[in-house]
C-alpha positions as CSV (number, residue, x, y, z in Angstrom):
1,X,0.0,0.0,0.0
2,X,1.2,3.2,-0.9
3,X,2.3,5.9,1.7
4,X,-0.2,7.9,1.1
5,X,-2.7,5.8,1.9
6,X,-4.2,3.9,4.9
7,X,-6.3,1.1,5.7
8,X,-9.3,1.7,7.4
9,X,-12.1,-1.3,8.6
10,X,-15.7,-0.3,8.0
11,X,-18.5,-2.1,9.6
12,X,-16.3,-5.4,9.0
13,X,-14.7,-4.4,5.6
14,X,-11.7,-3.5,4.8
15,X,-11.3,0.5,3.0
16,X,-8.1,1.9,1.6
17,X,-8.1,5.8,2.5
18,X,-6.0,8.9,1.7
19,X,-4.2,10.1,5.7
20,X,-6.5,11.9,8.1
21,X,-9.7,11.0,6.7
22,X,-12.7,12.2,8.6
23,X,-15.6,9.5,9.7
24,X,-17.7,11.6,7.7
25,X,-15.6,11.7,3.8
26,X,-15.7,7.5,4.5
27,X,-19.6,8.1,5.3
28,X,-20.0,9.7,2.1
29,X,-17.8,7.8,0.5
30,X,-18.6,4.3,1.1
31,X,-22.6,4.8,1.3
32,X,-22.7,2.9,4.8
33,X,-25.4,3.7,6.9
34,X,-25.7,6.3,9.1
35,X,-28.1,8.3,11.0
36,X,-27.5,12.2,11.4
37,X,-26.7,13.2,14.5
38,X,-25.6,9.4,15.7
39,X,-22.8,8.3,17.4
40,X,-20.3,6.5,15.7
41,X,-17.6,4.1,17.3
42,X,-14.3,4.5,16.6
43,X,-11.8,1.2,17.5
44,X,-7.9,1.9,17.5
45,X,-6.7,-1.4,18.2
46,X,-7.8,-4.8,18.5
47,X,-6.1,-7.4,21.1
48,X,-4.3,-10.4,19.4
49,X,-5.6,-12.7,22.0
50,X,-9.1,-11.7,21.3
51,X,-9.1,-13.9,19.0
52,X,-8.0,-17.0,20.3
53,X,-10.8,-16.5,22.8
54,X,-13.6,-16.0,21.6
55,X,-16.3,-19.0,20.8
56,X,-18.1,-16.5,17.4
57,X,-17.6,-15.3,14.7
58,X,-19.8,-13.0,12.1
59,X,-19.2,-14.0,8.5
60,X,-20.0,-11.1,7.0
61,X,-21.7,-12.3,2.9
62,X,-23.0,-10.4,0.2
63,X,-26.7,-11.4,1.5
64,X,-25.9,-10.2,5.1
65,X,-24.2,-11.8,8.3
66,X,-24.1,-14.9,9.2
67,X,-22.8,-15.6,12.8
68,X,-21.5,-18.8,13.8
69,X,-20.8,-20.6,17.1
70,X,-18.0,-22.9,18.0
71,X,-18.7,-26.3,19.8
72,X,-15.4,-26.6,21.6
73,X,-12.7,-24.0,20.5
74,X,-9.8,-26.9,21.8
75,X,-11.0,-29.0,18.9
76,X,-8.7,-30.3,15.7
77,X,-12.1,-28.8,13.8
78,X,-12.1,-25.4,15.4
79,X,-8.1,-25.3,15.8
80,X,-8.5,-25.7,12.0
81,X,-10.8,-22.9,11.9
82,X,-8.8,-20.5,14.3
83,X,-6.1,-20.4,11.4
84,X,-7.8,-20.0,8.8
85,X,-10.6,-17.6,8.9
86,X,-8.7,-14.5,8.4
87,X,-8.3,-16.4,4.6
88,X,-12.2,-17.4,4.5
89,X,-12.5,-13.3,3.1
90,X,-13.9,-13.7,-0.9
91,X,-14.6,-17.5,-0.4
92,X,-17.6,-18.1,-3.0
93,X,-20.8,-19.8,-3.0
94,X,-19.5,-23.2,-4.1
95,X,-22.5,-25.5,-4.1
96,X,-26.0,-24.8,-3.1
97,X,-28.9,-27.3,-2.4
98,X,-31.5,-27.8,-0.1
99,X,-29.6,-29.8,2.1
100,X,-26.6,-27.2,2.1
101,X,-24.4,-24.5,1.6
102,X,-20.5,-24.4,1.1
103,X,-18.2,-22.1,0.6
104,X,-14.6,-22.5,-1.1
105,X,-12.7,-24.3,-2.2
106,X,-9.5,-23.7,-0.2
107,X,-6.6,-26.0,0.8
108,X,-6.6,-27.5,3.9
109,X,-5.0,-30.3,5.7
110,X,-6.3,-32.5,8.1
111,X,-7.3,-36.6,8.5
112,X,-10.9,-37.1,7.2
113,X,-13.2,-40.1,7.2
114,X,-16.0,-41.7,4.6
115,X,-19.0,-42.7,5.2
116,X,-22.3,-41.1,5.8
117,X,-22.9,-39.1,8.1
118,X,-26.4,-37.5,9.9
119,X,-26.3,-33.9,9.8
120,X,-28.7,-31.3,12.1
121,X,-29.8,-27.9,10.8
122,X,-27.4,-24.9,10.9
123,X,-24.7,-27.7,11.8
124,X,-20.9,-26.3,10.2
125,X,-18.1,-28.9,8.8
126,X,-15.3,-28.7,6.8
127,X,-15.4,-31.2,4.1
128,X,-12.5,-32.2,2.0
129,X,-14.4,-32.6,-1.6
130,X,-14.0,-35.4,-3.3
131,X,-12.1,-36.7,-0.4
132,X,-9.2,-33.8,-1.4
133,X,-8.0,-31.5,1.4
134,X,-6.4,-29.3,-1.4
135,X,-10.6,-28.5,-2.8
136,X,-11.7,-28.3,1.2
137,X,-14.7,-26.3,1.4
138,X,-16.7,-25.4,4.6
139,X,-20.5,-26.8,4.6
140,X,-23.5,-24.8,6.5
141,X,-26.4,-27.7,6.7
142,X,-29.8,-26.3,5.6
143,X,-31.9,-28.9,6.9
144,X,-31.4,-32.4,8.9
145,X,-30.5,-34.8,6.5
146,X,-27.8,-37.5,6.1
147,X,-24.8,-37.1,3.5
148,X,-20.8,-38.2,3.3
149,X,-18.8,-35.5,3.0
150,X,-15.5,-36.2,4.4
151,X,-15.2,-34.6,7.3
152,X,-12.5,-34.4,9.6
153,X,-12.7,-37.1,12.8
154,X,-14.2,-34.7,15.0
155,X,-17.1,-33.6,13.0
156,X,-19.1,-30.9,12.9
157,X,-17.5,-28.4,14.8
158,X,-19.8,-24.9,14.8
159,X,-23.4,-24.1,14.7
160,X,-25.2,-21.2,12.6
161,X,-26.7,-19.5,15.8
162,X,-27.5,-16.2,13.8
163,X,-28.2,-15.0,10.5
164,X,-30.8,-17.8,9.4
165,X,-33.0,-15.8,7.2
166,X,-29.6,-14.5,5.4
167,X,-28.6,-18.3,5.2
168,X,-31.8,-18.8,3.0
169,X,-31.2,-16.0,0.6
170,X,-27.2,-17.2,-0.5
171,X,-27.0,-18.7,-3.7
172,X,-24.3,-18.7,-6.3
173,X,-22.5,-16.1,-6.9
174,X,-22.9,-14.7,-3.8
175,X,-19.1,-14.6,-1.2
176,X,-18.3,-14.0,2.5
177,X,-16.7,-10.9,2.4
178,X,-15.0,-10.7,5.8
179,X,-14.9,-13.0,9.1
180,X,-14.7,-10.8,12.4
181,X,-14.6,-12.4,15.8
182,X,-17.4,-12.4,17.7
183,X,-15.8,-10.5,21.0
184,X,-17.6,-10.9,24.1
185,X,-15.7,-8.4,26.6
186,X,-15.5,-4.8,25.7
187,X,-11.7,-4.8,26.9
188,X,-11.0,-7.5,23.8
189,X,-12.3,-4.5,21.5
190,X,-9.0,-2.3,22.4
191,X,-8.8,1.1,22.7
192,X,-12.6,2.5,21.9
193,X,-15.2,5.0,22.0
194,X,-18.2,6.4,21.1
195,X,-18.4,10.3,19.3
196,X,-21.0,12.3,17.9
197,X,-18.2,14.3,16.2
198,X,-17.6,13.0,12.4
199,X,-14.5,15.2,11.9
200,X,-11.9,13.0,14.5
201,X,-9.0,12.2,11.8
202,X,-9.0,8.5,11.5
203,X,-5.5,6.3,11.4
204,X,-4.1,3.9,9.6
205,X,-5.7,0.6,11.5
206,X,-8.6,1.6,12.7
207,X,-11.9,0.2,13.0
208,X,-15.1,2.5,12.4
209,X,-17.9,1.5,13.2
210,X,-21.5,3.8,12.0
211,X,-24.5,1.2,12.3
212,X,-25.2,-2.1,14.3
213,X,-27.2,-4.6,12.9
214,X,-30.0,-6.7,14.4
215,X,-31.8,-9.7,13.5
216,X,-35.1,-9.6,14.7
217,X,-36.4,-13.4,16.1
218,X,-38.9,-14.6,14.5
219,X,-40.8,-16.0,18.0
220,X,-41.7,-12.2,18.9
221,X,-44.2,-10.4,16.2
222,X,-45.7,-8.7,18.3
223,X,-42.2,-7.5,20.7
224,X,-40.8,-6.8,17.1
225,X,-42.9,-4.2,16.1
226,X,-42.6,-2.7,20.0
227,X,-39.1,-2.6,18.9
228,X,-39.2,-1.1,15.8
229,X,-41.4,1.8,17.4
230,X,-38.4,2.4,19.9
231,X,-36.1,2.7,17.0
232,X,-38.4,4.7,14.7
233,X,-35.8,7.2,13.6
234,X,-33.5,4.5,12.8
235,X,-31.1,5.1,16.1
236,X,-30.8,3.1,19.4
237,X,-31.1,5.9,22.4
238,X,-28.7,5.0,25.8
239,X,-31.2,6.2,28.3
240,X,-28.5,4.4,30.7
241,X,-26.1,2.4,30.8
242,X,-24.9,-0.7,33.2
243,X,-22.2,-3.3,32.7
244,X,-24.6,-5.5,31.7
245,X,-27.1,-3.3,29.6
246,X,-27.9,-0.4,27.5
247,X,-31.4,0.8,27.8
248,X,-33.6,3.0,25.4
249,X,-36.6,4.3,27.6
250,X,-38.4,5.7,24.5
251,X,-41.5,3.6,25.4
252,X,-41.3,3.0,29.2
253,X,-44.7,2.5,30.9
254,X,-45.8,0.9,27.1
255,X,-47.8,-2.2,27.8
256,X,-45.4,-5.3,26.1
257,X,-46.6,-8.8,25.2
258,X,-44.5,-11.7,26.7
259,X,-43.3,-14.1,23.8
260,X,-39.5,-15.4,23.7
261,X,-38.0,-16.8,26.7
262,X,-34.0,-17.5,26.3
263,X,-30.8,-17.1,27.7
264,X,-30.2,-13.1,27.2
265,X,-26.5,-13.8,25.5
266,X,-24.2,-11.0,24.8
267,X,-26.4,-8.9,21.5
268,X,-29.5,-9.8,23.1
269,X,-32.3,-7.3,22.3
270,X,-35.3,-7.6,24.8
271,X,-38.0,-5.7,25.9
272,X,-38.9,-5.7,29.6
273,X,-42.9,-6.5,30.1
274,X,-43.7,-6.7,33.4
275,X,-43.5,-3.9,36.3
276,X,-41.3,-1.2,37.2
277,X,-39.6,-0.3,33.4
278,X,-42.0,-2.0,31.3
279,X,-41.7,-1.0,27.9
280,X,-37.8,-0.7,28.6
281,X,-35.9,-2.0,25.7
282,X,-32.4,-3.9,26.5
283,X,-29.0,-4.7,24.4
284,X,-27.4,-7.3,26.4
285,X,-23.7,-6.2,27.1
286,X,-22.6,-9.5,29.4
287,X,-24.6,-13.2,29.5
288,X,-27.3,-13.3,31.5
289,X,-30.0,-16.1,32.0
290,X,-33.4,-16.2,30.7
291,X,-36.1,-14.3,32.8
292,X,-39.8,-14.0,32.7
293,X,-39.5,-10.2,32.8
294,X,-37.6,-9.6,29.4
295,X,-38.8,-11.0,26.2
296,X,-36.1,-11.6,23.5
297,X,-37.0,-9.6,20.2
298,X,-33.4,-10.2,18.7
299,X,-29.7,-9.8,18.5
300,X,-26.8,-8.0,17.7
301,X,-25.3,-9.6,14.0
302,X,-22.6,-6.8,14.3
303,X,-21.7,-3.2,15.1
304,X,-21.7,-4.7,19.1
305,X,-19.1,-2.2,19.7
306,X,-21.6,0.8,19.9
307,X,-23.4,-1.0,22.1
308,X,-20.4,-1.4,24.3
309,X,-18.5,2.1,23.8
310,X,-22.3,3.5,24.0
311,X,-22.5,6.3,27.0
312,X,-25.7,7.7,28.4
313,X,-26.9,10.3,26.6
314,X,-25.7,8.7,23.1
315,X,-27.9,7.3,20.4
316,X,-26.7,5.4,17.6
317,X,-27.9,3.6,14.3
318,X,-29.5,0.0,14.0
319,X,-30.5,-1.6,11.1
320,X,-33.0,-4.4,11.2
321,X,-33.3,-7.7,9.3
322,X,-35.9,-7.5,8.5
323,X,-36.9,-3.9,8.3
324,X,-40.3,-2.9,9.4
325,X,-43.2,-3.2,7.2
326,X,-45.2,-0.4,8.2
327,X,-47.9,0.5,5.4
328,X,-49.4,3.3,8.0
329,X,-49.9,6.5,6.9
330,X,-49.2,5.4,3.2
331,X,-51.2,5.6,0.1
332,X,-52.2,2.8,-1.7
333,X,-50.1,3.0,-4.8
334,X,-46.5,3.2,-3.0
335,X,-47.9,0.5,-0.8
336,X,-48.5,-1.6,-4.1
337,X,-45.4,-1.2,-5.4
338,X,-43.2,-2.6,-2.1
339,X,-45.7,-5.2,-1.8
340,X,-45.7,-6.5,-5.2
341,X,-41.6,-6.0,-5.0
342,X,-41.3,-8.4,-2.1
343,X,-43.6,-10.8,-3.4
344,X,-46.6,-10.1,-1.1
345,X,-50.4,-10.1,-1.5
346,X,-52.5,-7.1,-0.9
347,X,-56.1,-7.1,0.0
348,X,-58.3,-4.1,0.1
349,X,-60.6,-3.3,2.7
350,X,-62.5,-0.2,2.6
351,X,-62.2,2.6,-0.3
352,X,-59.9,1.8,-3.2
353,X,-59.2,5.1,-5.0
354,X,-56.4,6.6,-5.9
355,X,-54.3,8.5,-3.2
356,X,-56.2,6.8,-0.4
357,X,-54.3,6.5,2.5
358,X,-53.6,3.0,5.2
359,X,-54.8,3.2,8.2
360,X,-55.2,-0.3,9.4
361,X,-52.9,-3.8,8.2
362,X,-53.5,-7.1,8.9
363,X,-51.9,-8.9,9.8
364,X,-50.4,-6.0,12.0
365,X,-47.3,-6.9,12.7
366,X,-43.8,-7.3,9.9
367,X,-43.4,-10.9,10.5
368,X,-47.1,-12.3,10.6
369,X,-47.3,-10.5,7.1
370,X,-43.7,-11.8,5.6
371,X,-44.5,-15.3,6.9
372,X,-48.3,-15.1,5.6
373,X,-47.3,-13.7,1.9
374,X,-50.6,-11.6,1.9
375,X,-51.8,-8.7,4.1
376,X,-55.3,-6.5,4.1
377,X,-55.0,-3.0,4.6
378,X,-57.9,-0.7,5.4
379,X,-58.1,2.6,3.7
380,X,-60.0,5.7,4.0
381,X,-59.9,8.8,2.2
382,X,-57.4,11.5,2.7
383,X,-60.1,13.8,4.0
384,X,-60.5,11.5,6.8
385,X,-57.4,12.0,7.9
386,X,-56.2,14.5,10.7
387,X,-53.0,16.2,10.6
388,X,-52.4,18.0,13.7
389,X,-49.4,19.1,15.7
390,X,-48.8,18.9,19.2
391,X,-48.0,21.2,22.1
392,X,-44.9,18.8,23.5
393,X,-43.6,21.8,25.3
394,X,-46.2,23.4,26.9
395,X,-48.1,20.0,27.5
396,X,-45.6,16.9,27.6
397,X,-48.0,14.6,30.0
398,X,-51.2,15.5,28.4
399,X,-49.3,14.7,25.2
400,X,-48.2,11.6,26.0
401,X,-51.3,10.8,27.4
402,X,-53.1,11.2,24.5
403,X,-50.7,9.8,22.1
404,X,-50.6,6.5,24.0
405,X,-55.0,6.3,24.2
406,X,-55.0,6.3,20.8
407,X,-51.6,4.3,19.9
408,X,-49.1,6.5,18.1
409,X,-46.7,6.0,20.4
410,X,-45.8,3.0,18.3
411,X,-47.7,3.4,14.8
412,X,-48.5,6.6,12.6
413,X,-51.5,6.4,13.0
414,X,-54.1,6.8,15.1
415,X,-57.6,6.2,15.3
416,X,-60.4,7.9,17.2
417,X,-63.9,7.4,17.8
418,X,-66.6,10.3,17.2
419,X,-69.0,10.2,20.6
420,X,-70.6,14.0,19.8
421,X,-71.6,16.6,17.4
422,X,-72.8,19.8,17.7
423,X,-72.7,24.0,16.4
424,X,-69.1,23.8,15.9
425,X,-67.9,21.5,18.4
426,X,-66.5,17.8,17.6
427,X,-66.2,15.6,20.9
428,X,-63.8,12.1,20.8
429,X,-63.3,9.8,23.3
430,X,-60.6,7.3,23.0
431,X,-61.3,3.9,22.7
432,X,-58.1,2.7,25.2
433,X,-59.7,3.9,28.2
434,X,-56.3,4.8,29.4
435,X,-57.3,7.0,32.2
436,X,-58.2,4.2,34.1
437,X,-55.2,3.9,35.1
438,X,-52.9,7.0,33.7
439,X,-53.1,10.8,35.0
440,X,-54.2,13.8,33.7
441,X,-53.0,16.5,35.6
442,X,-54.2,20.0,34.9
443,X,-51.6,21.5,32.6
444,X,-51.5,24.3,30.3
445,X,-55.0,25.6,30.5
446,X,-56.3,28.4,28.4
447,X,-56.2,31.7,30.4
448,X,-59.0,34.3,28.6
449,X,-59.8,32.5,25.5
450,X,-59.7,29.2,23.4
451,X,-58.1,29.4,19.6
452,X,-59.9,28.0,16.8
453,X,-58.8,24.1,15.9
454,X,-56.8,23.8,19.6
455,X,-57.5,20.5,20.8
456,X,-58.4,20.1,24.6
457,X,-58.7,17.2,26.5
458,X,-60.9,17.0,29.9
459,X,-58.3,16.7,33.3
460,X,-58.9,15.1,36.3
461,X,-60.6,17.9,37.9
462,X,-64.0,17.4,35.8
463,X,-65.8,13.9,35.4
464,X,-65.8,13.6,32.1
465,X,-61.9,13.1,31.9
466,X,-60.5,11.7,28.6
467,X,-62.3,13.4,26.2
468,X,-61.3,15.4,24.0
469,X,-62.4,18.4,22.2
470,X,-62.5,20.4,19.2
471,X,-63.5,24.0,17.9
472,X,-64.5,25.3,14.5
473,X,-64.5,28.9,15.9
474,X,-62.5,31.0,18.8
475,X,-64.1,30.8,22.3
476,X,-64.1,32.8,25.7
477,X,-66.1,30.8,28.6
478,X,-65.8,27.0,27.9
479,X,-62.9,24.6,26.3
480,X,-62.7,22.5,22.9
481,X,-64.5,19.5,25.7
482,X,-67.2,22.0,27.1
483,X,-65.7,22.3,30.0
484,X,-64.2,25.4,32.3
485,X,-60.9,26.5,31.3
486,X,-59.7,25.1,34.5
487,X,-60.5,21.3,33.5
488,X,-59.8,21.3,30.1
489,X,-55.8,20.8,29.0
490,X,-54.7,22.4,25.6
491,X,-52.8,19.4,24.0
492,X,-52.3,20.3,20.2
493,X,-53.9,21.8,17.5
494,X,-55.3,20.3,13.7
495,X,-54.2,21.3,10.9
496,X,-56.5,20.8,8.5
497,X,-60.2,21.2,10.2
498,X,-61.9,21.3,6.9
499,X,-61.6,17.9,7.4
500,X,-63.9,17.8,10.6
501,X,-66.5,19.2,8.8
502,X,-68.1,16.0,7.1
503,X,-68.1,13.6,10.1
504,X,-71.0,12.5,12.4
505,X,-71.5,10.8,15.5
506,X,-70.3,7.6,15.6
507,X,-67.7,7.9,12.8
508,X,-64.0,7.0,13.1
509,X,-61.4,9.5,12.5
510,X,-57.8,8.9,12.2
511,X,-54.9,11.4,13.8
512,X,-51.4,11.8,12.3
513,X,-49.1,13.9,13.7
514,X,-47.3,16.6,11.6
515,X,-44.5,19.0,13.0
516,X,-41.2,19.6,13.4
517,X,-40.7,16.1,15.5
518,X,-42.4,14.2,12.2
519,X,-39.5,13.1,10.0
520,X,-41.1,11.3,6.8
521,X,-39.9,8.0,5.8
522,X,-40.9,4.7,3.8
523,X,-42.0,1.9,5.1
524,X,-39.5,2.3,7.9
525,X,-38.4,4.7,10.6
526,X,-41.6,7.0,10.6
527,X,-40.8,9.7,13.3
528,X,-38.1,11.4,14.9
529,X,-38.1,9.9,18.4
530,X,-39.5,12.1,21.0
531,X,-37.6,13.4,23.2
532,X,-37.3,12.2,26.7
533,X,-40.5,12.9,28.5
């Protein structure tokens, strides 16, 4: 390599780089992803032993990661393997079946044996082929079935313990493009941090590091889509920070649905949902043992070390696999076109003309729908819909309150039932009956007169608390709810009220929000995260 250059490792690949390029010339000049405004991880050295002691590794192939788990690292298999993975970088695709994958070939030496042999799914071999060490090749099995491959004594000597969908998606032509170890204690990672600031000069060696990626399990549909509502704006939030945890508190007090109970290994993602910090989602930063507060959701495939480096107060980018298939908010012909791409039905329920907008999917969640093929959406005209803005400042509990009742917290959308009618008043009650169990103090109410289009909502101090209240025109004695000033709570404000002016009692409306929070996006991230309420 020339001087004038140095080599820089990218989320696992390797870059050549003029001197004293800044994080954010090889952001713009790789493509990786990034989220403005993230942290990014910088990784000066790496310990040699680190290596040697760690049980995985993330093959990192044109399809995505693949992570892989060693039986016994003292084995003749996985000595085999310690030696040679730094040389697995650019193996192809050398035969694919529906029994299994391999990858080579590349010369190897060791004893093997004939004979067939039963083989478990995700199980990992080397294989000399055609009983030749010098065309070895390393096999990933696909299903249980039984096949001689001439394999060394010991046998199969890794399991695929991540990356399954990624496995299913390799076919020919594809390669693994790098093999990192899998480090499990932040010291093996060297010397390492996390920085908001993109213009730190980078040196020849080090590791940089803009995005972790997580595989989301397929046990938890409905944890998933929790989890892809804490990460909405595509970045993980450290609300704090533990030796064994990172925690994003972006939907604390969110009710959670129990689903996955495993060990919570280093990468796990979980979300806690049961008592004090429900809602709480977790990365996993040391082993821990499975509990019956914390549902697994997924893991960490790579980027760890943000995780790790991560301070409180620091956000930084995830990527998801897969990505969340949220047809919210969307009209129906850009819907049509990522459906048809991925190879999935749509259904129509409701009014199908042009530039109607999704307010409804079923099945609701990303991996029901995937594993289904099909999906029915329900639509409604855009003058259905109701933009408003809310006062975040000025009312952050009321907010919140209301957001929850009627679910956008964790979806674009949200619906609202009509209960009254009348002049130019429109009354909604929510049909999560939320204050049940929630608070609504008194907080920011009107003092000499009500706007036109400010939404109130009823406070604890009247008996009619929860509803919530619209005006057509500006008012002096009573809120958008009827009520006194003192029991009504000014939350927001629409948008668009011509909108209000065709409904009836008993109609549905739906809310989305629109201000300078609301960062548009497709079929992804939908919002910027709130801040911390």
């Amino acid at each position: 390599m020339a001087a004038s250059k140095i080599s820089v490792t990218v989320n696992g690949t390797v870059h050549s780089f003029k001197k004293n390029i800044t994080p954010a010339e090889v952001i713009e000049e790789t493509g990786v992803p990034y989220a403005v405004g993230a942290s990014i991880c910088i990784v000066k050295k790496q310990k040699d032993e680190a290596a040697a002691q760690t049980k995985e590794y993330v093959l990192q192939t044109s399809k995505g990661p693949l992570v892989i788990e060693l039986k016994d690292p003292s084995s003749l298999s996985s000595q085999l393997w310690i030696k040679m993975f730094e040389k697995s970088a650019s193996l192809p695709v050398f035969m694919e079946s529906a029994d299994a994958l391999s990858f080579g070939p590349f010369r190897a030496e060791f004893d093997f044996v004939r004979g067939s042999k039963r083989y478990r799914k995700y199980d990992i071999v080397f294989s000399a082929g055609g009983f030749d060490t010098s065309k070895t090749t390393l096999i990933i099995s696909k299903k249980d079935h039984y096949a001689e491959y001439g394999v060394p004594e010991d046998g199969v000597f890794a399991a695929l313990i991540a990356g399954r969908t990624n496995l299913e998606k390799i076919d020919k032509g594809d390669i693994i493009e790098s093999v990192t170890p899998y480090i499990e204690e932040k010291e093996a990672y060297g010397d390492g941090y996390c920085t908001a600031d993109l213009s730190v000069p980078l040196k020849d060696g080090d590791r940089l590091i803009t995005a972790a990626e997580i595989e989301i399990s397929p046990h938890s549909p409905q944890g998933a889509e929790a989890f892809f509502a804490v990460i909405k704006d595509g970045t993980f939030r450290i609300d704090s920070a533990a030796n064994a945890f990172r925690a994003d508190d972006t939907l604390q007090g969110e009710p959670c649905e129990y689903e996955n109970f495993e060990p919570r290994k280093i990468g796990a993602v979980c979300l806690r949902t049961a008592r004090t910090g429900r809602g709480r989602a977790f990365i996993s930063t040391a082993n821990r043992a499975s509990s019956l507060l914390h549902s697994v959701v997924g893991r960490v495939t790579s980027g760890m070390e943000l995780a790790y480096f991560a301070k409180s107060g620091d956000k930084f980018t995830v990527e998801t696999s897969p990505p969340r298939l949220l047809l919210l908010g969307h009209n129906l012909e850009e819907s049509r076109e990522l459906l048809d791409a991925l190879g999935i039905k749509m259904k129509i329920s409701g009014f199908d003309g042009s530039g109607n907008i999704i307010v409804a999917q079923s099945p609701a969640t990303t991996i029901e729908i995937l594993r289904a093929g099909e999906v029915t959406v329900t639509t409604v005209p855009k003058s259905k819909l109701i933009e408003v803005e809310f006062y975040y400042d000025e009312a952050p509990k009321s907010v919140e309150f209301f957001r929850h009742s009627i679910d956008l917290k964790t979806q674009p959308v949200g619906s609202l039932p009509v209960s009254m009618v009348y002049d130019e008043t429109f009354i909604f009650k929510a049909a999560k009956q939320a204050e049940k169990y929630k608070e609504i103090m008194p907080e920011n109410t009107p003092k000499g007169s009500v706007k036109a289009y400010d939404i109130g909502i009823t406070n604890q101090s009247a008996k009619r608390m929860g509803y919530i209240g619209v005006r057509l025109a500006d008012e002096t004695m009573f809120g958008p709810t009827g009520e006194k000033f003192e029991a009504t709570n000014i939350i927001g404000r629409v948008l668009n009220p011509e909108n209000l002016k065709n409904i009836s009692e008993g109609d549905t409306i739906y809310i989305q929000e629109i201000n300078a929070r609301k960062e548009g996006g497709d079929f992804g991230p939908e919002d910027e995260k709130e801040a911390k309420e």
